[in-house]
OpenMM code with the backbone's topology and positions (N, CA, C; nanometers):
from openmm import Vec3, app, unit

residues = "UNK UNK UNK UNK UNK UNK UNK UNK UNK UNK UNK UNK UNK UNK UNK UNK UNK UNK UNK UNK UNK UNK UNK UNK UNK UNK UNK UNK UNK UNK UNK UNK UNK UNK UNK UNK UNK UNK UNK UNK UNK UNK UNK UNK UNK UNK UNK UNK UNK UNK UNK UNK UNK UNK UNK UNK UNK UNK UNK UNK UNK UNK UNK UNK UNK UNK UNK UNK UNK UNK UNK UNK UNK UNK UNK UNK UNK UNK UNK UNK UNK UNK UNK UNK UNK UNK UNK UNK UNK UNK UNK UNK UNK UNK UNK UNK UNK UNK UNK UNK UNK UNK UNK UNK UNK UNK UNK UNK".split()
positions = [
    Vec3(-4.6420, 13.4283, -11.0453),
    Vec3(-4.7203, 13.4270, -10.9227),
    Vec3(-4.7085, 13.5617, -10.8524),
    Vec3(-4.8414, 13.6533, -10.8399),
    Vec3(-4.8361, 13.7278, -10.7345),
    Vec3(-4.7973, 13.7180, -10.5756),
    Vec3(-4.7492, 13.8113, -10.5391),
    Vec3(-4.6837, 13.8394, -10.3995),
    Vec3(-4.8018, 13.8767, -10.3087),
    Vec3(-4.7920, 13.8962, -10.2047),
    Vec3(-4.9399, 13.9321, -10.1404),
    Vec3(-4.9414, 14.0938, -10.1540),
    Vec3(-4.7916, 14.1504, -10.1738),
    Vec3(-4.8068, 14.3239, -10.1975),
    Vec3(-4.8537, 14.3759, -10.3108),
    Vec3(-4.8139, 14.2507, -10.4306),
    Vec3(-4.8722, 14.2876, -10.5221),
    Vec3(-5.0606, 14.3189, -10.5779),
    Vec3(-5.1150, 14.2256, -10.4362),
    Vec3(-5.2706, 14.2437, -10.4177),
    Vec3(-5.3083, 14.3197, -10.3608),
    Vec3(-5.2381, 14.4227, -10.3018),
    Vec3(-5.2912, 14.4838, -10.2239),
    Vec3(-5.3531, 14.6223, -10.3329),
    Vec3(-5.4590, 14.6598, -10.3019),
    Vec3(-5.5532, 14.7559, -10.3906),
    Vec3(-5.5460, 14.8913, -10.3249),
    Vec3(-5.5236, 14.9023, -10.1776),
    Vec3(-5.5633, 15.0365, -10.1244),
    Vec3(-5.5020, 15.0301, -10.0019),
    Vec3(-5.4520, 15.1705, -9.9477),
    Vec3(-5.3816, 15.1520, -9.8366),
    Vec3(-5.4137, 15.3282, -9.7707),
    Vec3(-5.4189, 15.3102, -9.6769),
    Vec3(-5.4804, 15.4635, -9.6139),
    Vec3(-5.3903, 15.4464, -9.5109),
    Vec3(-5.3327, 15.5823, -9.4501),
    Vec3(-5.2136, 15.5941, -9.3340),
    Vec3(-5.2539, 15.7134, -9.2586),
    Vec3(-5.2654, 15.7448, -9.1099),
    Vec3(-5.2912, 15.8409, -9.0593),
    Vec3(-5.1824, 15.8441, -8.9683),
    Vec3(-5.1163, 15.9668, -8.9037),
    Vec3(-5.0542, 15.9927, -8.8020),
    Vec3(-5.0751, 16.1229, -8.7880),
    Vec3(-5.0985, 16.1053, -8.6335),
    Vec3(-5.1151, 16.2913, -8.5584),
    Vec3(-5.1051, 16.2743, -8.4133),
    Vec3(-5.1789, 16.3785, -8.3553),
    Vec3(-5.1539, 16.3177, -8.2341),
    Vec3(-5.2377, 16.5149, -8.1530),
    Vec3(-5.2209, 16.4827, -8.0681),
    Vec3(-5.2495, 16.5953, -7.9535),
    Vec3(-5.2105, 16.7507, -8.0245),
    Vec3(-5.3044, 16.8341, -8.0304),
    Vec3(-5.2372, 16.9604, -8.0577),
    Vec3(-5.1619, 17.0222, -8.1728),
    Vec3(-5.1334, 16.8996, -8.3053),
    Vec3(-5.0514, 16.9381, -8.3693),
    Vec3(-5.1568, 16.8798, -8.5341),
    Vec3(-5.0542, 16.9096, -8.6106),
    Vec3(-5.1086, 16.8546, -8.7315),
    Vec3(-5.1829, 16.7644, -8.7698),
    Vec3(-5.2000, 16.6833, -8.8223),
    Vec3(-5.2510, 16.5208, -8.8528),
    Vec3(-5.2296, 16.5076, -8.9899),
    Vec3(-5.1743, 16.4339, -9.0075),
    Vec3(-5.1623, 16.3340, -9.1946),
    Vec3(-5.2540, 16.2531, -9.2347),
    Vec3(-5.2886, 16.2700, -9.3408),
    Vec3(-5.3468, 16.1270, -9.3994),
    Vec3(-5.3072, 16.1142, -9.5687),
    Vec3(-5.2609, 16.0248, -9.5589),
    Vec3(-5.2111, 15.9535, -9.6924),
    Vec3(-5.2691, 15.8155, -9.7435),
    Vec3(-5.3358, 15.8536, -9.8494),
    Vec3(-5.3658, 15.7632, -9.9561),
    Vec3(-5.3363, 15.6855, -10.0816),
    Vec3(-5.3266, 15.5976, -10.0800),
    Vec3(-5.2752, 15.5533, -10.2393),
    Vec3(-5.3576, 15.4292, -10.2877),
    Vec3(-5.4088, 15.4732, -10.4229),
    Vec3(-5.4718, 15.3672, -10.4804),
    Vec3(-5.4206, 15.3130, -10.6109),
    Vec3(-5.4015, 15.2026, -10.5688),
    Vec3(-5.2925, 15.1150, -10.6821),
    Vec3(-5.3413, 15.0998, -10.8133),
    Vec3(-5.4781, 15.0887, -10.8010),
    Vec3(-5.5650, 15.0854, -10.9760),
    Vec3(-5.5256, 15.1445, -11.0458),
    Vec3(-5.5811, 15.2930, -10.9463),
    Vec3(-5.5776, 15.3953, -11.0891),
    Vec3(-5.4215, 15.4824, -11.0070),
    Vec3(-5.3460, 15.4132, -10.9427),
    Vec3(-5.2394, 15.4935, -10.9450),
    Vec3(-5.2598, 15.6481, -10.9272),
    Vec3(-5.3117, 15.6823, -10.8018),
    Vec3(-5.3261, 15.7543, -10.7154),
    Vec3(-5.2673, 15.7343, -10.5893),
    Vec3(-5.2028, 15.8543, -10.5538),
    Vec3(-5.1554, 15.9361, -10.4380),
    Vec3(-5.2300, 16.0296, -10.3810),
    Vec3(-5.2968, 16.0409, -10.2917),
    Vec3(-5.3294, 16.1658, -10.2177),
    Vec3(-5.2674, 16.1987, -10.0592),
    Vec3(-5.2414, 16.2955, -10.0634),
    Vec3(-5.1308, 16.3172, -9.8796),
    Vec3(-5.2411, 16.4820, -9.8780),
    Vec3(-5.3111, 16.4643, -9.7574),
    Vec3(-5.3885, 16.5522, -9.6798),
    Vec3(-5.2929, 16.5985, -9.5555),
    Vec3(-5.2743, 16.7236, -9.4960),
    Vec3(-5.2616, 16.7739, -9.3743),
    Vec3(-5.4188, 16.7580, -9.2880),
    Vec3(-5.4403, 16.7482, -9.1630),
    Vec3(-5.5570, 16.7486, -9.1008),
    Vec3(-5.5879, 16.8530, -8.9732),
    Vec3(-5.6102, 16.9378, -8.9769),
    Vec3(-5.6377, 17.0201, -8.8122),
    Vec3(-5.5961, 17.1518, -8.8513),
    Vec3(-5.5583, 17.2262, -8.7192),
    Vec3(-5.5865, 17.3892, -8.7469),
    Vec3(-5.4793, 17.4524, -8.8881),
    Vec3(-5.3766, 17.3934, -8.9112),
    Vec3(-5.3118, 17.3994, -8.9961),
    Vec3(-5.3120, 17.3584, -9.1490),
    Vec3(-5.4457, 17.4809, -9.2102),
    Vec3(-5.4751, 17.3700, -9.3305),
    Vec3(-5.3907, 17.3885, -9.4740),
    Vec3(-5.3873, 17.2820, -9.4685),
    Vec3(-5.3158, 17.2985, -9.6345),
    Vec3(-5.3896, 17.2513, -9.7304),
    Vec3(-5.4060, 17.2583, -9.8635),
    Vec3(-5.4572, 17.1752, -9.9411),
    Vec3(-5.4172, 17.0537, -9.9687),
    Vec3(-5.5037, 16.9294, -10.0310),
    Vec3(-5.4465, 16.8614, -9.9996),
    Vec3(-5.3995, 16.8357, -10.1497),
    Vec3(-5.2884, 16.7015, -10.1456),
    Vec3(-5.2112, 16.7075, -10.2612),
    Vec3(-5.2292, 16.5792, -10.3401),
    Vec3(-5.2578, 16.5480, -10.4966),
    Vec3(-5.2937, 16.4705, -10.5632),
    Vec3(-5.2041, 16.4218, -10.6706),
    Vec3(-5.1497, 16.3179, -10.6801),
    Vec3(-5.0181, 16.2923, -10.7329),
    Vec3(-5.0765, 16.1672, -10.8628),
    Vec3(-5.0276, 16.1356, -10.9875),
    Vec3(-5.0843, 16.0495, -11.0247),
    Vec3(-4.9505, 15.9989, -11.0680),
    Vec3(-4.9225, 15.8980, -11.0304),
    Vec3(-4.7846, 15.7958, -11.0348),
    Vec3(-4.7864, 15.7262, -11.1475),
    Vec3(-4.6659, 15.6976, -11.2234),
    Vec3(-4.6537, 15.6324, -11.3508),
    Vec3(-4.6327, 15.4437, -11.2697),
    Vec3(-4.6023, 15.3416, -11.3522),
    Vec3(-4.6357, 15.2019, -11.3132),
    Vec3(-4.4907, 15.1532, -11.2461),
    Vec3(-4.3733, 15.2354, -11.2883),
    Vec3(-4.2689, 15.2151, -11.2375),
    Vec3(-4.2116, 15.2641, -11.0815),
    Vec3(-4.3107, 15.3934, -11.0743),
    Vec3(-4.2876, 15.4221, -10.9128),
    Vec3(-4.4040, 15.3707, -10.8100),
    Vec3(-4.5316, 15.3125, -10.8756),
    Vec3(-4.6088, 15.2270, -10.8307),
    Vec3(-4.5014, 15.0646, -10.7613),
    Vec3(-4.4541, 15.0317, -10.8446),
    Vec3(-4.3813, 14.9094, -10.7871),
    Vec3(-4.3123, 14.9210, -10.7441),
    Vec3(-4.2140, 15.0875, -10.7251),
    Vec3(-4.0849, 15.0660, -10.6587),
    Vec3(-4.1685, 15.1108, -10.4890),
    Vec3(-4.2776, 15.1807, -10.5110),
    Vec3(-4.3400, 15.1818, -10.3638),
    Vec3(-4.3669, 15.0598, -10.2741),
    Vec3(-4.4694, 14.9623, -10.3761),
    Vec3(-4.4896, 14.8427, -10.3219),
    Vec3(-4.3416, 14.7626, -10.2900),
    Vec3(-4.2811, 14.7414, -10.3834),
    Vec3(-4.0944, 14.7030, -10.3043),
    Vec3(-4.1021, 14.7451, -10.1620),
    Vec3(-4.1032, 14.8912, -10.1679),
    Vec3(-4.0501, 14.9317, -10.0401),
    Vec3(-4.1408, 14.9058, -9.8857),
    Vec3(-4.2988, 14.8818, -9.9396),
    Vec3(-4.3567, 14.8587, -9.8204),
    Vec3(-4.3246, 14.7015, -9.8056),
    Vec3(-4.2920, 14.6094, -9.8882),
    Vec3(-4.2635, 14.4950, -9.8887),
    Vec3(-4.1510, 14.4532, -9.8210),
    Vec3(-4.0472, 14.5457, -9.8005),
    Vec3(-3.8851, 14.5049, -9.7253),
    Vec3(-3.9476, 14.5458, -9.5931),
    Vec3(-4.0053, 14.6813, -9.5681),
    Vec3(-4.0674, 14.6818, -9.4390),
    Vec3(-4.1793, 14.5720, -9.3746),
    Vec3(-4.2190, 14.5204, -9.4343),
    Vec3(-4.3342, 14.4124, -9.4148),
    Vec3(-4.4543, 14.4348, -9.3782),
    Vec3(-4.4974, 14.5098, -9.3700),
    Vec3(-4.6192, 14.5652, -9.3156),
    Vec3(-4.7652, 14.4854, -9.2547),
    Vec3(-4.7612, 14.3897, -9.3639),
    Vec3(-4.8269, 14.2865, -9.3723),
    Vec3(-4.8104, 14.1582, -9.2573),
    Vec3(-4.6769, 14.1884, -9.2113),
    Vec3(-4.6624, 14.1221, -9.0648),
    Vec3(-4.6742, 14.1897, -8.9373),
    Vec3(-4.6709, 14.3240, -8.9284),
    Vec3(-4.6718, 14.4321, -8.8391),
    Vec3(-4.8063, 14.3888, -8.6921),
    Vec3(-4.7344, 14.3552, -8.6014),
    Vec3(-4.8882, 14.3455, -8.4670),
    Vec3(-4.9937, 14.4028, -8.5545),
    Vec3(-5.1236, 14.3782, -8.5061),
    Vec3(-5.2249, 14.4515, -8.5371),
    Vec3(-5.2396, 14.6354, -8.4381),
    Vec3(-5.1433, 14.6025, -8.3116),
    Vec3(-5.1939, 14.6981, -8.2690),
    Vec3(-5.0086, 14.7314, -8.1505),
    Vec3(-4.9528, 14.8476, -8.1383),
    Vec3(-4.8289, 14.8616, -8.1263),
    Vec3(-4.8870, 14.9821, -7.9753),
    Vec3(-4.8726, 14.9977, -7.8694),
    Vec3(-4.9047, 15.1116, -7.7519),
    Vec3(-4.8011, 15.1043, -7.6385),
    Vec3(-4.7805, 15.2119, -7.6635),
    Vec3(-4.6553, 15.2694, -7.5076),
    Vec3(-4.7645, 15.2815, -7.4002),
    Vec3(-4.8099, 15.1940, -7.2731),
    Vec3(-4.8768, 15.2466, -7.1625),
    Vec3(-4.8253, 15.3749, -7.0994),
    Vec3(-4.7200, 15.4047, -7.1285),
    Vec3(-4.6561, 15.4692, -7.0183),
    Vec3(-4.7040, 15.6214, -7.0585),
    Vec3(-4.7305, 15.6808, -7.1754),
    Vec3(-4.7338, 15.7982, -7.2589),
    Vec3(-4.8748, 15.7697, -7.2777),
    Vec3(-4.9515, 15.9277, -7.2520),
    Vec3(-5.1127, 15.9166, -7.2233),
    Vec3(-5.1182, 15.9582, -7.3755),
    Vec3(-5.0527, 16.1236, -7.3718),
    Vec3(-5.0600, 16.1654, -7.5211),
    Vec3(-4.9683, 16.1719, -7.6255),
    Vec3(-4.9171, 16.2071, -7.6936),
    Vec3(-4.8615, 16.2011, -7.8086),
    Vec3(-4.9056, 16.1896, -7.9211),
    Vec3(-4.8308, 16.0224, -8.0106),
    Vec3(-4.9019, 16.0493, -8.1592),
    Vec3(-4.9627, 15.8813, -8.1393),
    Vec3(-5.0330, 15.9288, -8.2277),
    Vec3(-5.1215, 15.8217, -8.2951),
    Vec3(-5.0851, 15.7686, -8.3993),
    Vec3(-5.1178, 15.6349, -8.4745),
    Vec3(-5.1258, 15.6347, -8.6147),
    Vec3(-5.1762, 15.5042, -8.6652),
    Vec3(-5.2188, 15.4907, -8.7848),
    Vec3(-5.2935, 15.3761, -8.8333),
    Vec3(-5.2863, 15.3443, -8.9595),
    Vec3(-5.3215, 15.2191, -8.9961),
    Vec3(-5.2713, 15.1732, -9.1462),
    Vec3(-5.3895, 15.1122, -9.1956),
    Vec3(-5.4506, 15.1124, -9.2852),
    Vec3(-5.5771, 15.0351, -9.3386),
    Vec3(-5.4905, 14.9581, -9.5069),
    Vec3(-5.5090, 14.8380, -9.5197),
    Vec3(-5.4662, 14.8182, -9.6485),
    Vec3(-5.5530, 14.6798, -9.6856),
    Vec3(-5.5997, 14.7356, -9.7907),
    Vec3(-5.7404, 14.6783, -9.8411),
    Vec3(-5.6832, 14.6409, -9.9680),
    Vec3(-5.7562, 14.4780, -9.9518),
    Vec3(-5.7475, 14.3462, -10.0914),
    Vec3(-5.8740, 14.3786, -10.1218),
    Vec3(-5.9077, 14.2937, -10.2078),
    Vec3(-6.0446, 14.2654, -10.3138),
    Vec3(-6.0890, 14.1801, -10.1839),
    Vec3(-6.0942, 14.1124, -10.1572),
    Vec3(-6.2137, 14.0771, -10.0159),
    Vec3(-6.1449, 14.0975, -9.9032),
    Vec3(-6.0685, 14.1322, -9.8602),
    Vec3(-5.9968, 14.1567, -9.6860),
    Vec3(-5.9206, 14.2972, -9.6797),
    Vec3(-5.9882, 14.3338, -9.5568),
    Vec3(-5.9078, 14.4923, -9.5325),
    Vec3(-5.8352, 14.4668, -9.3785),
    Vec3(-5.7010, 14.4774, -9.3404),
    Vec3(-5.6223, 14.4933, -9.2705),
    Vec3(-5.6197, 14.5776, -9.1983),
    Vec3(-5.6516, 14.6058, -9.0644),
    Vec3(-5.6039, 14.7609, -8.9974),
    Vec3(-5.4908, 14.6628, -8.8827),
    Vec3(-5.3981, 14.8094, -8.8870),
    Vec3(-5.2772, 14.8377, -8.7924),
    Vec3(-5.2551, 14.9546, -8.7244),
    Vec3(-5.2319, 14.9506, -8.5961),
    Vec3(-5.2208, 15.0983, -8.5539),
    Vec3(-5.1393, 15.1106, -8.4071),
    Vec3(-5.0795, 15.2327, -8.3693),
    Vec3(-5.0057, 15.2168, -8.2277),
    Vec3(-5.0496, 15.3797, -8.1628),
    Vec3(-5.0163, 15.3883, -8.0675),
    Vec3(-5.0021, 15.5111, -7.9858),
    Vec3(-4.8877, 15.4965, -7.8979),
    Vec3(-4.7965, 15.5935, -7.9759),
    Vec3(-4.6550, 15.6096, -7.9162),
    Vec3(-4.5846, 15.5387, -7.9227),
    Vec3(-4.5930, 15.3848, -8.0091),
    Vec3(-4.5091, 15.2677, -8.0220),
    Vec3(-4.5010, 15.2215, -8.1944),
    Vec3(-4.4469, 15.2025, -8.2381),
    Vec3(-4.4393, 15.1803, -8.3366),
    Vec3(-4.3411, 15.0106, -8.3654),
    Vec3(-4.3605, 14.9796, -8.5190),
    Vec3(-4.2777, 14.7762, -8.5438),
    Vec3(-4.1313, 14.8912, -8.5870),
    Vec3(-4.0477, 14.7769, -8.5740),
    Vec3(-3.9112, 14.7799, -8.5685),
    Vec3(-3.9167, 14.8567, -8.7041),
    Vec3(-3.9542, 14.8223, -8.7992),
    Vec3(-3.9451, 14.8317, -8.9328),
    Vec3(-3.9483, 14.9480, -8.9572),
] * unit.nanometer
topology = app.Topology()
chain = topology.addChain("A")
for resn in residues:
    res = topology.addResidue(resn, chain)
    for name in ("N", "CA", "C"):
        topology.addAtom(name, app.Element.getBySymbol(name[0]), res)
């Protein structure tokens, strides 16, 4: 029996915030792809990783002890106007998940 991490097909991650860099990280479980982008005045290229099946699962493990999949939908410090941002998209074969905070982040 599959796990629900084990369904998961696609997962996109952003964090940045005011003035500074921005990330975005991709991974697609199919074809076992990695991509990690820098975003803003600081450009880098971005970087394309193609993962063998054993560090594919030890990833999914690890988003699995964190839980992600239980995480609020949405995490915000009122108190802090700017700072960072960040967001999680993680997409099944019919359901896509978004998560995201500004300045607050899950325990995990």
């Amino acid at each position: 029996m599959k796990t629900e991490y084990e369904n998961i097909k696609r997962i996109e991650a952003f964090i940045g915030g005011y003035f500074v860099t921005s990330y975005t990280f991709k991974i697609e479980f199919v074809r076992s792809e990695v991509i990690w982008e820098a975003v803003g005045d600081d450009f880098e290229p971005a970087l394309m990783i193609q993962m063998d099946n054993e560090s594919m699962n030890t990833f999914k493990e690890g988003i699995s002890k964190c839980r992600i999949l239980s995480w609020k939908n949405n995490y915000t410090d009122p108190h802090i106007l700017d700072g960072t941002q960040w967001s999680l998209d993680i997409e099944f074969d019919d359901l896509r998940i978004e998560k995201s905070g500004s300045n607050a982040y899950p325990r995990e």
